[in-house]
C-alpha positions as CSV (number, residue, x, y, z in Angstrom):
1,X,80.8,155.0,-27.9
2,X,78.4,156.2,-30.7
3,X,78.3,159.5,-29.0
4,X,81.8,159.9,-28.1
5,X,82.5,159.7,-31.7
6,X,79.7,162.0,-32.6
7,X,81.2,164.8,-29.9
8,X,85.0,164.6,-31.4
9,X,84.1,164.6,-34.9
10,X,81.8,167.8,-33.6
11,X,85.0,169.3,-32.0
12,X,86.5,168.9,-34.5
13,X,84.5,170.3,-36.9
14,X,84.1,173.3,-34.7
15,X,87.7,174.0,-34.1
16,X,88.2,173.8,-37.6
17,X,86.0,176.9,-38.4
18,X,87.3,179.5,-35.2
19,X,89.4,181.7,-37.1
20,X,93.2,182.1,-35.7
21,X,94.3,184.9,-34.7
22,X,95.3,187.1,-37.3
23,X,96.1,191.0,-37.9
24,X,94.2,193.3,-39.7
25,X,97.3,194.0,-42.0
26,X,100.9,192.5,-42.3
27,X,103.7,192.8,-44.3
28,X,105.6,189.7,-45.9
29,X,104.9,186.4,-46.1
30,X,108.5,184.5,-45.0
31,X,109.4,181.4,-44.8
32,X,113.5,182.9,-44.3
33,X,115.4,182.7,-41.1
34,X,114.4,184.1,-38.0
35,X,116.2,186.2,-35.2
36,X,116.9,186.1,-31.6
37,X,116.3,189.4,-30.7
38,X,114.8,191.2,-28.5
39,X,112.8,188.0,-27.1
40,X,115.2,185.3,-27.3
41,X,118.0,186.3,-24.7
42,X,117.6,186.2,-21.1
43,X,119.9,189.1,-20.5
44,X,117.7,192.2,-22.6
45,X,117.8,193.6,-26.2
46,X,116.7,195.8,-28.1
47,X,115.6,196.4,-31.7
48,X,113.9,199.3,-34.1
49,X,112.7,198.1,-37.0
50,X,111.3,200.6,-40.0
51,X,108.3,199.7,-41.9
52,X,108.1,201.8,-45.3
53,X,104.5,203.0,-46.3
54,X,102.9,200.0,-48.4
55,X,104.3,197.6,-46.2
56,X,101.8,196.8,-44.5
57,X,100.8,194.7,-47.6
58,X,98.6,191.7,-46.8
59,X,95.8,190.7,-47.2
60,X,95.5,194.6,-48.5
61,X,97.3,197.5,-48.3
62,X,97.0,199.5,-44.7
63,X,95.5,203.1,-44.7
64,X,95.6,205.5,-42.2
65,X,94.1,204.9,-38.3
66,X,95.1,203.9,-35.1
67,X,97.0,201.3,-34.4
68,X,95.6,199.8,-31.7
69,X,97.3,196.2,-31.8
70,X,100.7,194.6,-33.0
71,X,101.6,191.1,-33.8
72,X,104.9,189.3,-34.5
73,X,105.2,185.7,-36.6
74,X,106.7,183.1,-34.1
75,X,109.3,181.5,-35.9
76,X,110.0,178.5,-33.1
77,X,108.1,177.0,-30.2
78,X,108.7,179.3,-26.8
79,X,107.7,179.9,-23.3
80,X,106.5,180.5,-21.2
81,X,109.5,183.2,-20.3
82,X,108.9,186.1,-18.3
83,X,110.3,189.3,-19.2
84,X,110.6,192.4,-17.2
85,X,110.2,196.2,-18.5
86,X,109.1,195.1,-22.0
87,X,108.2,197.9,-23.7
88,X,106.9,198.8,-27.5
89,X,107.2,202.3,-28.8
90,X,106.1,203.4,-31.9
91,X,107.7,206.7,-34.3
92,X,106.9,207.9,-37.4
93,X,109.5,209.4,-39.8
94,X,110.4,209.9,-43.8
95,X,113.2,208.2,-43.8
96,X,113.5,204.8,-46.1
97,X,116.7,203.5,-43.8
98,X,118.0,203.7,-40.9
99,X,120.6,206.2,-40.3
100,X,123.9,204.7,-40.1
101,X,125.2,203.0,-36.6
102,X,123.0,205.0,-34.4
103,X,119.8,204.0,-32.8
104,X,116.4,206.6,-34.0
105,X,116.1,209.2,-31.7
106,X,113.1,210.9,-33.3
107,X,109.7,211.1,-31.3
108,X,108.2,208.0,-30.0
109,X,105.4,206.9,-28.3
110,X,105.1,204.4,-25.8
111,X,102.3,202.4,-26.4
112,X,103.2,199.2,-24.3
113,X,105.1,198.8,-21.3
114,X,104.7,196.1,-18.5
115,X,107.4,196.1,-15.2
116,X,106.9,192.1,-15.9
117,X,105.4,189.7,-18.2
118,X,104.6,185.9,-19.1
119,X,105.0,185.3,-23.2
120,X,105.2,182.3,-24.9
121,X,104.1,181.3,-28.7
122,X,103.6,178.6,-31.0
123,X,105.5,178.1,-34.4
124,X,104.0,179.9,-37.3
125,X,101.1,181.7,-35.1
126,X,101.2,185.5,-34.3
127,X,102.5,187.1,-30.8
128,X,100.1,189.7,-30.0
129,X,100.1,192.6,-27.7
130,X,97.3,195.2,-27.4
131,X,98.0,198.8,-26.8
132,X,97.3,200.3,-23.6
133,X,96.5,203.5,-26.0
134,X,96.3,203.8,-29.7
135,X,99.0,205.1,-32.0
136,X,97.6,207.3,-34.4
137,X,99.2,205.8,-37.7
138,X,100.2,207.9,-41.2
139,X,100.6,205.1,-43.9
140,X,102.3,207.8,-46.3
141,X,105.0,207.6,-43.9
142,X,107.4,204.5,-42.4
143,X,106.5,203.2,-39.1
144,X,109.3,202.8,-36.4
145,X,108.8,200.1,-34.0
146,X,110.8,200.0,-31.2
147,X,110.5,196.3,-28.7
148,X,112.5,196.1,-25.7
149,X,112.9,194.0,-22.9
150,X,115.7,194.0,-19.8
151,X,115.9,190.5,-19.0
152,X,113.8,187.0,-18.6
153,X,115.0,184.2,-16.2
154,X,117.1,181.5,-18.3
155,X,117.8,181.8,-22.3
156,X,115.1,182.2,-24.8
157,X,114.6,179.7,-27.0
158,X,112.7,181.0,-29.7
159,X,112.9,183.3,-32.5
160,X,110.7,185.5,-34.4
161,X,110.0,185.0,-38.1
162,X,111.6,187.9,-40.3
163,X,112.2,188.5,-44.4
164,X,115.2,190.1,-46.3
165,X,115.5,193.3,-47.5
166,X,117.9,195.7,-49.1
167,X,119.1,198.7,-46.9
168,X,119.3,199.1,-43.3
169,X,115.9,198.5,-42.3
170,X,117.2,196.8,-38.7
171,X,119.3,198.5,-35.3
172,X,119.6,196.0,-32.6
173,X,121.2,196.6,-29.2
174,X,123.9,195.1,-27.0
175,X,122.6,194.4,-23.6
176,X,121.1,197.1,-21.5
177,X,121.8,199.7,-20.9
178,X,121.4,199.7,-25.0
179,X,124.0,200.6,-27.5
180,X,124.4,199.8,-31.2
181,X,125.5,196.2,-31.3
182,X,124.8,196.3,-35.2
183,X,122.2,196.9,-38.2
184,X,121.2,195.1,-41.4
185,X,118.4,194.0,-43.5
186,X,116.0,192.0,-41.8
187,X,112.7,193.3,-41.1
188,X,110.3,190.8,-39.1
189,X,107.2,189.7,-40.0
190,X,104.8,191.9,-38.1
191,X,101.2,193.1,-38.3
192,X,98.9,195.5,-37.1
193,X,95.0,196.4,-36.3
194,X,94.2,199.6,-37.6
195,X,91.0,202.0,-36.4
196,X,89.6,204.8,-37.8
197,X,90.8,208.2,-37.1
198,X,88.5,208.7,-33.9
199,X,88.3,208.3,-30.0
200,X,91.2,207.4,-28.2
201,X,94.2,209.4,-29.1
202,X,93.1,211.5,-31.6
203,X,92.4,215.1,-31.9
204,X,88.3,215.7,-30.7
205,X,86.5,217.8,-33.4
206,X,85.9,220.7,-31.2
207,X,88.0,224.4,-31.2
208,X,91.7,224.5,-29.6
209,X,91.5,225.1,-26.0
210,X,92.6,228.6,-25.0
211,X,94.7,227.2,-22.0
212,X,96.2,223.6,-21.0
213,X,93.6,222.0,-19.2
214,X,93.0,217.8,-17.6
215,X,89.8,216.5,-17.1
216,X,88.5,214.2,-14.0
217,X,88.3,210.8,-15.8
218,X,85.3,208.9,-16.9
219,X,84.0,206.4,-15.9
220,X,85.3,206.9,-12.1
221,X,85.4,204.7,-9.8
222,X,85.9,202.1,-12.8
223,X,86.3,198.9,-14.3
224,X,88.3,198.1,-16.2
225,X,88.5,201.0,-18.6
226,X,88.8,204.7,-18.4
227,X,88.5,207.9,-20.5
228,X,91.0,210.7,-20.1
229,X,90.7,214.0,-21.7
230,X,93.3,216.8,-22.1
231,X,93.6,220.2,-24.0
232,X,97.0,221.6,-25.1
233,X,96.4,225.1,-26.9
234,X,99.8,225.0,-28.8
235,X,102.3,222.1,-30.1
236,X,103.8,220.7,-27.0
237,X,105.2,217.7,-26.2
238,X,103.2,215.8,-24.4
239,X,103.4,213.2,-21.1
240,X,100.6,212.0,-19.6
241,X,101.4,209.0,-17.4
242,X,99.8,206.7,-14.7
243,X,101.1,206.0,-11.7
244,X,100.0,203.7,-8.6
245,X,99.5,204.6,-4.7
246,X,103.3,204.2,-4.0
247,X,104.2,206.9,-6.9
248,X,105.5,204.3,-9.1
249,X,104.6,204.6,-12.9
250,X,102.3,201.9,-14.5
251,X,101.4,203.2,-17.6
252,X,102.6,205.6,-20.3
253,X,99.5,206.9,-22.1
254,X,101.2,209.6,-24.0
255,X,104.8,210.4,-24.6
256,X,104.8,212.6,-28.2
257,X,105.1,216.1,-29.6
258,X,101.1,217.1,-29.8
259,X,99.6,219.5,-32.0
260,X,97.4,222.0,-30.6
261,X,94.0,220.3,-29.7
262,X,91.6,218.4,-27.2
263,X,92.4,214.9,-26.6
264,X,90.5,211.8,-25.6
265,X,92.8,208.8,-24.1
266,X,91.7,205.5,-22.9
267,X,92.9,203.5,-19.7
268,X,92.8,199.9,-19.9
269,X,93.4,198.6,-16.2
270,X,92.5,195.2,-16.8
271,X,96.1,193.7,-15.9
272,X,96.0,195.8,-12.4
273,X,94.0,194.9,-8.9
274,X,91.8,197.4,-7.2
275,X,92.9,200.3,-6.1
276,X,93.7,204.3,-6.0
277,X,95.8,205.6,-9.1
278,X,96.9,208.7,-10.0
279,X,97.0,210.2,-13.6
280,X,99.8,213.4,-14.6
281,X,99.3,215.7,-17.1
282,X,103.4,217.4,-17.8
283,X,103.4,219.6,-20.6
284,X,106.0,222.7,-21.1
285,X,103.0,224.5,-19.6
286,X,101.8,222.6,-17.1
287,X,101.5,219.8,-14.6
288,X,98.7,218.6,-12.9
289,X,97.6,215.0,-11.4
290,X,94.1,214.0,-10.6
291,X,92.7,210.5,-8.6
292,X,90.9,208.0,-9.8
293,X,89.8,204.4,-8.4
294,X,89.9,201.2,-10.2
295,X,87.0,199.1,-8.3
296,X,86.7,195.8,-9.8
């Protein structure tokens, strides 16, 4: 019995000093009411959000970098729900509110998609989703964050934690296909991991390329990640997406107006079996696919 007692108050003891998870920077602390959307209805929504620059606020203020992770506060017990074509995109713009009964139809990058996934959270902890590419992040400017979902099996019953704000800092959708349901004030409690200005996503230091070129990736065959490189040799906007053996798309890896430069993107196929996939470069210049294996 001695040693039972011995292992809990051990287990305890341990448990007690594994940190929770916890972003790099967020903005408000709330304890004000939550909202239902996108998560918490089983027939789709959508929301954009705009974080101004110095939002990002806790337990510093957020620089520059990649964004390579978002969290949202869980504002009720939930789940597990799964949820099909949830996507995240992320924008960057000068604006301080939204525009007025419209959705923002600036550039965006979609850093997150999955045909179907399994979520649930725990009350006052952080959802978390990791990028399947960074987001390369200008804190002198507000952050858009777009999250969208088109349906789960049976209501939500959960809501995500947000604060109160003047201005319209909130669009949120009717049911898909979206359209404007209404705007106001709230902005959620959200956080972010933010990188250094390197690697994946990001410009390499080396001259523009004098033509539109795509690499083989690297590692190939592979498991679980990959490096993609690309050379635009003027601003273009930019696609690169993944696609399995059937031709149906997996992965977005780039979706953006791009200056001109060489790129360096990262694949993450952890969530995906073995297999042949096929990555497309489409640019206004050019389009080319190459093969590569995922062998785990």
């Amino acid at each position: 019995m001695k040693n039972v007692i011995n292992f809990l108050i051990f287990s305890f003891v341990l448990s007690s000093l594994l940190p929770a998870q916890t972003p790099q920077y967020y903005n408000y602390n709330t304890t004000n009411n939550g909202n239902t959307f996108p998560f918490g209805t089983s027939q789709g929504r959508m929301i954009q959000c705009l974080i101004l620059p110095g939002d990002f606020n806790h337990p510093g203020t957020a620089g520059s970098g990649n964004i390579t992770k978002l969290y949202c506060m869980v504002a009720a017990n939930f789940g597990p729900f799964t949820y099909s074509q949830l996507s995240i995109l992320l924008g960057q713009t000068t604006l301080t509110t939204m525009a007025a009964g419209v959705f923002y139809t600036g550039d965006r990058d979609t850093v997150y998609k999955r045909a179907a996934i399994s979520l649930s959270g725990t009350q006052s902890n952080w959802l978390s989703f990791t990028f399947d590419h960074p987001f390369l992040y200008d804190s002198t400017k507000s952050l858009i964050i777009q999250i969208e979902q088109f349906g789960a099996p049976g209501a939500a019953g959960y809501i995500l934690g947000n604060t109160y704000l003047t201005g319209r800092r909130r669009t949120y959708s009717t049911i898909p296909p979206f359209a404007v349901q209404g705007q106001d004030a709230y902005v959620y409690n959200v956080g972010v991991d933010i990188g250094p200005v390197t690697g994946a996503g990001s410009p390499s230091i080396t001259q523009v390329p004098n033509k539109y070129f795509l690499e083989q990736n690297y590692p190939n065959p592979f498991n679980p990640s990959t490096n993609i490189k690309f050379g635009v040799p003027q601003k273009s906007f930019v696609k690169l997406r993944v696609f399995d053996i059937l031709g149906r798309e997996v992965s977005v890896l780039v979706n953006k107006m791009m200056n001109a430069g060489s790129y360096s993107v990262d694949w993450n196929a952890s969530t995906y079996h073995s297999g042949v996939f096929f990555y497309r470069l489409e640019t206004q210049g050019c389009v080319e696919t190459k093969r590569m294996i995922l062998l785990k």
